[in-house]
C-alpha positions as CSV (number, residue, x, y, z in Angstrom):
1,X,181.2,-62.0,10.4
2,X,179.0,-60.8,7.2
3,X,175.4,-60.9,7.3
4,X,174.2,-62.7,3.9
5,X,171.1,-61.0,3.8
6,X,172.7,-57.7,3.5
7,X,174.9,-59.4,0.4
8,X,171.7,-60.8,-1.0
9,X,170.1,-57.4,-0.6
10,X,173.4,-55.2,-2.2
11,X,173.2,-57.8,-5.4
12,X,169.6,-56.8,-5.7
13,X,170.4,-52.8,-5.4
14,X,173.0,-53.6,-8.2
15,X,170.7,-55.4,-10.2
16,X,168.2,-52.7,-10.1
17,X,170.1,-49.7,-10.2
18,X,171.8,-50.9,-13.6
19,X,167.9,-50.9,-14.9
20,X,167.2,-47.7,-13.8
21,X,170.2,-46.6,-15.6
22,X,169.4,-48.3,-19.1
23,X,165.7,-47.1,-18.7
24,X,166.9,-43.4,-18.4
25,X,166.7,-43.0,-14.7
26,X,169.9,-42.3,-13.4
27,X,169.4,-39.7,-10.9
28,X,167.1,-42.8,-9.4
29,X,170.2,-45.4,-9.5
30,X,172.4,-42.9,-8.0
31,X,169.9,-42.4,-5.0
32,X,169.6,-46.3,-4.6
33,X,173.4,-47.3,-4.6
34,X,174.1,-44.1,-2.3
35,X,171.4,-46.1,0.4
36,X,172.7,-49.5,-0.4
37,X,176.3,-48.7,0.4
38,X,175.6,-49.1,3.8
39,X,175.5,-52.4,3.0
40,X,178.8,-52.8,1.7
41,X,181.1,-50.2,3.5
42,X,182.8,-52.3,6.8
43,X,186.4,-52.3,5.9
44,X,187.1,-55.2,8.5
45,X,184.7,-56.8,6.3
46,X,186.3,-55.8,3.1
47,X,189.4,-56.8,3.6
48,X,188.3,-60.7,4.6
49,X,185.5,-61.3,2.2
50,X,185.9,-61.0,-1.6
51,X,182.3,-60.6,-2.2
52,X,181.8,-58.3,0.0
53,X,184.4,-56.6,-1.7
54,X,183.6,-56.9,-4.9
55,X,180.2,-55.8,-4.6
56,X,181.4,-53.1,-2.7
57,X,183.1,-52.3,-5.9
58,X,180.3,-52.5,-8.3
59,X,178.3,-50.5,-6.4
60,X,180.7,-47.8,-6.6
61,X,181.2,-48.8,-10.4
62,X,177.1,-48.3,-11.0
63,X,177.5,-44.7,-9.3
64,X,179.9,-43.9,-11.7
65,X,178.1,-45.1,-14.3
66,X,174.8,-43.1,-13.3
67,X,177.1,-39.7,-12.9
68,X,178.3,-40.4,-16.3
69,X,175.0,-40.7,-17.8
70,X,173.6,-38.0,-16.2
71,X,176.2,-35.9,-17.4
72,X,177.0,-34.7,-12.9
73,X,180.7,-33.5,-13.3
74,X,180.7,-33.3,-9.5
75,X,179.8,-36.8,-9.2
76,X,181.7,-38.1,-12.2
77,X,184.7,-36.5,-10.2
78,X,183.6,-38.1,-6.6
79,X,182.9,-41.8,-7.7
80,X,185.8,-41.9,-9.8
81,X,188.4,-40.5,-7.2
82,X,186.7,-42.9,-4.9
83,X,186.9,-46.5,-7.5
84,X,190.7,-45.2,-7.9
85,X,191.1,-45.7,-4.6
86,X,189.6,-49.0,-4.1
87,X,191.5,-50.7,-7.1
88,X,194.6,-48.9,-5.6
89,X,194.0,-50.3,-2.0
90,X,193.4,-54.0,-4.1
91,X,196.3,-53.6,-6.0
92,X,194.5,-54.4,-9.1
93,X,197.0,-52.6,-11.3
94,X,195.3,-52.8,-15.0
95,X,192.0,-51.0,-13.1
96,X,194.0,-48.8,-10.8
97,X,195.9,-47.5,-14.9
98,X,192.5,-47.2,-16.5
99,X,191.1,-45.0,-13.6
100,X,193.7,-42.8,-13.4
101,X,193.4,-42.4,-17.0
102,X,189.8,-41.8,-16.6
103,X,190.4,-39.1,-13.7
104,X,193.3,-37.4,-15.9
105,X,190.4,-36.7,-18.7
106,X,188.2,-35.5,-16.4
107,X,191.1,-33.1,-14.8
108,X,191.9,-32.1,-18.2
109,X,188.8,-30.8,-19.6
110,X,188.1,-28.8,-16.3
111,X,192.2,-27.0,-17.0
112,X,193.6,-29.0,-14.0
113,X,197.0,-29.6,-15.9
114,X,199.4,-30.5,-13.2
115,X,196.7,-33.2,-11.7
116,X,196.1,-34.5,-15.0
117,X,200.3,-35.2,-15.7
118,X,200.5,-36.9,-12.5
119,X,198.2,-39.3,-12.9
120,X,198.8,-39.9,-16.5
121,X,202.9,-40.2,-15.4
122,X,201.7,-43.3,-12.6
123,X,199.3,-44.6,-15.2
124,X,202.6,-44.7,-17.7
125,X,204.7,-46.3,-15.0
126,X,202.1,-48.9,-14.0
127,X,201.2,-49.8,-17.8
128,X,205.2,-50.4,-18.8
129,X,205.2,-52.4,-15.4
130,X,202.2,-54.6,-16.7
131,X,202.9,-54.6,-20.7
132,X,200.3,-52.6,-21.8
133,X,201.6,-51.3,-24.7
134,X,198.0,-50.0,-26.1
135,X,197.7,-47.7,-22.6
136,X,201.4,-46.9,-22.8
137,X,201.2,-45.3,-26.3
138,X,197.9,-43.5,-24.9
139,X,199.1,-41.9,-22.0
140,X,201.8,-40.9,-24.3
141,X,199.2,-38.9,-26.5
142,X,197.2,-37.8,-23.6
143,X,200.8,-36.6,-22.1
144,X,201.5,-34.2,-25.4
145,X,198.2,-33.0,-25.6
146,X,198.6,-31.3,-21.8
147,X,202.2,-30.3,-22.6
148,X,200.7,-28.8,-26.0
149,X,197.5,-26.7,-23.8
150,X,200.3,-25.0,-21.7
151,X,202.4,-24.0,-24.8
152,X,205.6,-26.6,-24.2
153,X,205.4,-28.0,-27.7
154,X,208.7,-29.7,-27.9
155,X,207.6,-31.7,-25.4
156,X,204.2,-32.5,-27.0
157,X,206.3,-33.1,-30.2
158,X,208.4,-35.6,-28.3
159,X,205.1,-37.5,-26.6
160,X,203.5,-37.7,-29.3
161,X,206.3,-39.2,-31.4
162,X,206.5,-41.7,-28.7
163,X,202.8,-42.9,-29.1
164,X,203.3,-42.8,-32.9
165,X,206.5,-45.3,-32.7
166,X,204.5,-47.4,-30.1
167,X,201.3,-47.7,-32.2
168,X,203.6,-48.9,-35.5
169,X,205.8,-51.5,-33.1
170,X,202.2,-53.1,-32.3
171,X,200.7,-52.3,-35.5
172,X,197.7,-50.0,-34.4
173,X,196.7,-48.4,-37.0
174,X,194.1,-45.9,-35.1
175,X,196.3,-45.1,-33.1
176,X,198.9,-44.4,-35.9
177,X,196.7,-42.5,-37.2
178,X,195.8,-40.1,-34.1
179,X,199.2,-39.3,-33.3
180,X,200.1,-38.6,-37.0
181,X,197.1,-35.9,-36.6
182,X,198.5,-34.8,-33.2
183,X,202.2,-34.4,-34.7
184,X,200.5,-32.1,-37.1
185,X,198.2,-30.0,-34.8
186,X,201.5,-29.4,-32.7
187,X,203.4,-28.5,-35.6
188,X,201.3,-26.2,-37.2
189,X,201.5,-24.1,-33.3
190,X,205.1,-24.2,-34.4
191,X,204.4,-22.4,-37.2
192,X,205.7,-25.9,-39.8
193,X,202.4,-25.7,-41.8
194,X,204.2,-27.8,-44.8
195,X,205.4,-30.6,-42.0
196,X,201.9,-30.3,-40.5
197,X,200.0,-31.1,-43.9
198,X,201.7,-33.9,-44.7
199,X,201.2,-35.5,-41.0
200,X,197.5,-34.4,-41.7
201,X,197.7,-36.3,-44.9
202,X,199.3,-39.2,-43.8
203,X,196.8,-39.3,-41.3
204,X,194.1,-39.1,-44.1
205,X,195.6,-41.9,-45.7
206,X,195.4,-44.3,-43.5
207,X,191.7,-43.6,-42.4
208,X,190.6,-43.9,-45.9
209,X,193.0,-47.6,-46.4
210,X,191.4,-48.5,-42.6
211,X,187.6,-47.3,-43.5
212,X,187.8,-45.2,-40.5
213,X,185.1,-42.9,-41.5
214,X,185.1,-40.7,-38.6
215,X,189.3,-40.7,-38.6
216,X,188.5,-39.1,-42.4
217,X,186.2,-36.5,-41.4
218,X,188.5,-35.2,-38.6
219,X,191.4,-35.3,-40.9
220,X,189.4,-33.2,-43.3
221,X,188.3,-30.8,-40.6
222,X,192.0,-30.3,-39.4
223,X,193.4,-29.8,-42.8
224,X,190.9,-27.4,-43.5
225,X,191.2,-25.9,-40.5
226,X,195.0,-25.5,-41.5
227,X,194.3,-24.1,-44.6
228,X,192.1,-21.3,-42.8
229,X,195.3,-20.6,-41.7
230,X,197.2,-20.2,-44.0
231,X,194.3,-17.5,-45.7
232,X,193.7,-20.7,-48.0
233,X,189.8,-19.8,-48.3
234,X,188.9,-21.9,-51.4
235,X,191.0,-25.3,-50.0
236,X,189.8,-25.0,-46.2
237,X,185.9,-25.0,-48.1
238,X,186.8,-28.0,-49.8
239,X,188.0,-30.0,-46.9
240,X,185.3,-28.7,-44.6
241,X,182.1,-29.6,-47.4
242,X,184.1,-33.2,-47.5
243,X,184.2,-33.3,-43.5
244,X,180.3,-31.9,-43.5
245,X,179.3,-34.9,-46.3
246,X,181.0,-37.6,-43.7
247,X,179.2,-36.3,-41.2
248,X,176.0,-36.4,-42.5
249,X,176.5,-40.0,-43.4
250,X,178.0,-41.4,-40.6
251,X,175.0,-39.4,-38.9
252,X,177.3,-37.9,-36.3
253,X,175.2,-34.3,-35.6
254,X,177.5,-33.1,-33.0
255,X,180.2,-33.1,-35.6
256,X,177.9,-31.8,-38.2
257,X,177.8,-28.8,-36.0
258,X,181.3,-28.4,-35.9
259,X,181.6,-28.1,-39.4
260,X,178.5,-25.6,-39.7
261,X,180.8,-23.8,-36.7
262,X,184.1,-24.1,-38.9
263,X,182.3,-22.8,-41.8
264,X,180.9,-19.6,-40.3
265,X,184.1,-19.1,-39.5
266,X,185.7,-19.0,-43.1
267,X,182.8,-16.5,-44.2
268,X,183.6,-14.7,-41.3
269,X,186.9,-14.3,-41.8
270,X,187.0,-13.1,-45.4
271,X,184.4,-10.8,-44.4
272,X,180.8,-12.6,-45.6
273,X,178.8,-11.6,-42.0
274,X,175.7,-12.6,-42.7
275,X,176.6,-16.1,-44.4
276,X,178.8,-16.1,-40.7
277,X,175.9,-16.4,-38.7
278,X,173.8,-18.4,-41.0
279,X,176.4,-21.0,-40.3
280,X,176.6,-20.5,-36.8
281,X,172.9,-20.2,-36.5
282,X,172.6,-23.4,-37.8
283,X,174.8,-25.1,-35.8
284,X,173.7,-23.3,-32.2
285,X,170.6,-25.5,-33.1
286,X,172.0,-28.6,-33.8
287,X,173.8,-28.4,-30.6
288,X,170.4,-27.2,-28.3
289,X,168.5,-30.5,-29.7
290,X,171.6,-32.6,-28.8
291,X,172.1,-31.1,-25.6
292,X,175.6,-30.3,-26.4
293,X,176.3,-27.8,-24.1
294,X,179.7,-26.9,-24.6
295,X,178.5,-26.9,-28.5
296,X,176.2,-24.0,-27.4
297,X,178.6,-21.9,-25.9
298,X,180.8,-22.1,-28.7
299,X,178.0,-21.1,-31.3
300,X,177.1,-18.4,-29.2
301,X,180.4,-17.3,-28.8
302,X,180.8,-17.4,-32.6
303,X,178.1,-15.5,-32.7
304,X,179.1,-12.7,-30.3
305,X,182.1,-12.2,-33.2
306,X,179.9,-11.8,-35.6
307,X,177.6,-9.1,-34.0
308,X,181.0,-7.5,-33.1
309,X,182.8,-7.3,-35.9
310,X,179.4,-5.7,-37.6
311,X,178.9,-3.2,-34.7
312,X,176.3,-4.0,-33.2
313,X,178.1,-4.7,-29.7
314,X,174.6,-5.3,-27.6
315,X,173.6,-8.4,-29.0
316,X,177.5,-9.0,-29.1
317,X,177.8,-9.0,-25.5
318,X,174.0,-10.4,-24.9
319,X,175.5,-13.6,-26.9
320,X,179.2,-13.4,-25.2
321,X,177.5,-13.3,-21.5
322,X,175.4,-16.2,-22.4
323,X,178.2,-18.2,-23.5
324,X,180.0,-17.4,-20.7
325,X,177.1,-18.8,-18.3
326,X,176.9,-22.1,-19.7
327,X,180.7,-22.3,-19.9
328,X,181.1,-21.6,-15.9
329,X,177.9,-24.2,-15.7
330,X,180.2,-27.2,-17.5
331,X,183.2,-26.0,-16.1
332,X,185.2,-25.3,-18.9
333,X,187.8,-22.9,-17.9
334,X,189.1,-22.5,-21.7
335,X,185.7,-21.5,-23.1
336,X,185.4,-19.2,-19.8
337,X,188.8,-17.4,-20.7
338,X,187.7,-17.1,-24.3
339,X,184.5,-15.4,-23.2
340,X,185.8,-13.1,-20.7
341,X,188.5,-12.0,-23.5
342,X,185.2,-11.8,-25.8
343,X,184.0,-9.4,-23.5
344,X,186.9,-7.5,-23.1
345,X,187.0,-6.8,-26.5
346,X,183.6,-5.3,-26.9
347,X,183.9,-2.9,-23.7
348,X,187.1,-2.0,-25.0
349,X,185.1,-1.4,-28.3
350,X,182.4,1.2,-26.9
351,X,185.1,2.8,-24.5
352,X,184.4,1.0,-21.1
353,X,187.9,0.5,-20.9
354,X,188.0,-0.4,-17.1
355,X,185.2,-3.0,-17.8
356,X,187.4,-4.3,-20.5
357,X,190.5,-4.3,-17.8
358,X,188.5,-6.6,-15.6
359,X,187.1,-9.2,-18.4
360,X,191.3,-9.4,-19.8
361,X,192.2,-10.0,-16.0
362,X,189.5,-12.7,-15.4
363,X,190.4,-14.1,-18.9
364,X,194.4,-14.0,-18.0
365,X,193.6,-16.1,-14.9
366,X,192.1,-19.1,-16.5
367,X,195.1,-19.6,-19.4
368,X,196.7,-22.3,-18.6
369,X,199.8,-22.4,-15.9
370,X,202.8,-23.6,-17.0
371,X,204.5,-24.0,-13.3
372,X,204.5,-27.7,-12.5
């Protein structure tokens, strides 16, 4: 038997939580539903009440939600591993594919490639089982975006191209439209810049026939990002003042950022230091008022170049170490690896060659491994 107080009482820890949560309290909601699971955790009970187990499930839901908000990658990791495995144990086979979707992201971002596959390959096989051809075409994508971090393009190329065929057949022109720009990011890594631009562009096109406003500014940004490249200066300036013009009007700041980032790096590469860091100046303080920590690191990181490539290797490494801190703090073992090659490079720079040998070690271990 259940005791209906202890139901009552969970509904109300729900209930309350979810405000704490909207009225920026989550750390509070997280403490709450941690307590209140007591009252929903007997697995005799579970499995012979549906209430009970469905507010066992919410309450795990609200955690999730809190960890999210709060930005916890630890608990965003825990709660969702654990909600996997109570639609798994329910055989609830649309939630079970969305969380393993969910959990794949979250693997991805933190370098976990091998995890990442596996649950995307289940959440493939469950969403062809249950006709969901919108999830089907996006663990597709997600599929050649990990086979395109550990450098197996062909088989990107060949994911991606599935998504794009599956997004026509249902007539989804968003997703058309991502996978066109995918097709062309994994083409330029094979060196096909023409093949790449015209994917890029038809990627354009249908953003600007959709009103996708956002679509059009990260088309802009990859196709001047492609013309960088390609040592096109003038063109990549073009695209990347269009993509900085959506931005400001759609209001998107993180992205405005990435522009100012993108920009500092076209002066910086045709030699224009102190219009570099302007840029990147600029955008390291969009990103601190945002709280965009990864944003940060990447500004700083830019940064770092700059001071380097001028000489002044001090601030260089001052900026590099700092990166690297936040970075290691967000676990984001690509931007670690980028640092500690940063690093390497200015040691190697003022001689401290076996300083340099340990940052290019440390950097080696966090590149992706291609062993699945």
């Amino acid at each position: 038997m259940f005791d209906t107080h202890n139901l009552i009482a969970a509904v109300i820890v729900i209930m309350v939580a979810n405000f704490l949560i909207s009225t920026c309290r989550a750390h509070k909601a997280i403490k709450l539903c941690q307590e209140g699971l007591s009252l929903v955790s007997k697995l005799e009970i579970i499995k012979q009440n549906k209430l009970y187990k469905n507010l066992n499930k919410a309450m795990h839901l609200t955690l999730l939600r809190a960890s999210f908000v709060m930005d916890d990658c630890t608990n965003v990791m825990k709660y969702t591993k654990k909600y996997l495995h109570i639609q798994q144990e329910c055989g609830e086979m649309a939630e079970e594919c969305r969380m393993s979707m969910l959990l794949a992201t979250l693997y991805f971002r933190q370098s976990e490639y091998i995890e990442a596959r596996k649950l995307l390959e289940k959440a493939l096989l469950i969403s062809k089982e249950i006709g969901d051809k919108n999830r089907e075409a996006t663990c597709y994508g997600d599929l050649g975006k990990i086979y395109q971090e550990v450098g197996e393009c062909d088989n990107a190329k060949q994911h991606y191209e599935e998504a794009l065929a599956i997004s026509k057949e249902i007539g989804d022109k968003q997703g058309e439209q991502a996978q066109y720009g995918n097709l062309g990011t994994v083409l330029r890594t094979l060196g096909e810049y023409h093949k790449a631009k015209e994917y890029y562009e038809e990627a354009l096109a249908i953003s600007q026939k959709i009103a996708d406003r956002k679509g059009e500014f990260v088309c802009c940004r990859k196709l001047g990002s492609l013309f960088q490249s390609a040592g096109e200066y003038q063109k990549a300036m073009r695209y990347y003042e269009e993509a900085l013009a959506i931005s400001k009007e759609i209001g998107d700041r993180k992205e405005e950022a990435n522009c100012c980032r993108h920009f500092g790096l076209v002066f910086h590469s045709v030699g224009e230091y102190q219009k570099a860091k302007k840029y990147h100046e600029e955008a390291l303080v969009i990103s601190k008022k945002l709280g965009d920590r990864e944003g940060e690191a990447d500004s700083k990181g830019n940064l770092g170049l700059v001071f380097h490539s001028v000489g002044e290797y001090q601030k260089a490494k001052e900026y590099h170490e700092e990166a690297l801190v936040i970075s290691k703090e967000i676990g984001d073992k690509k931007g670690e690896g980028a640092q500690c090659g940063n690093l390497g490079n200015v040691f190697q720079s003022v001689g401290e060659y076996q300083r340099a040998k340990q940052c290019y070690q440390k950097a080696l271990a966090m590149h992706p491994k291609r062993n699945w």
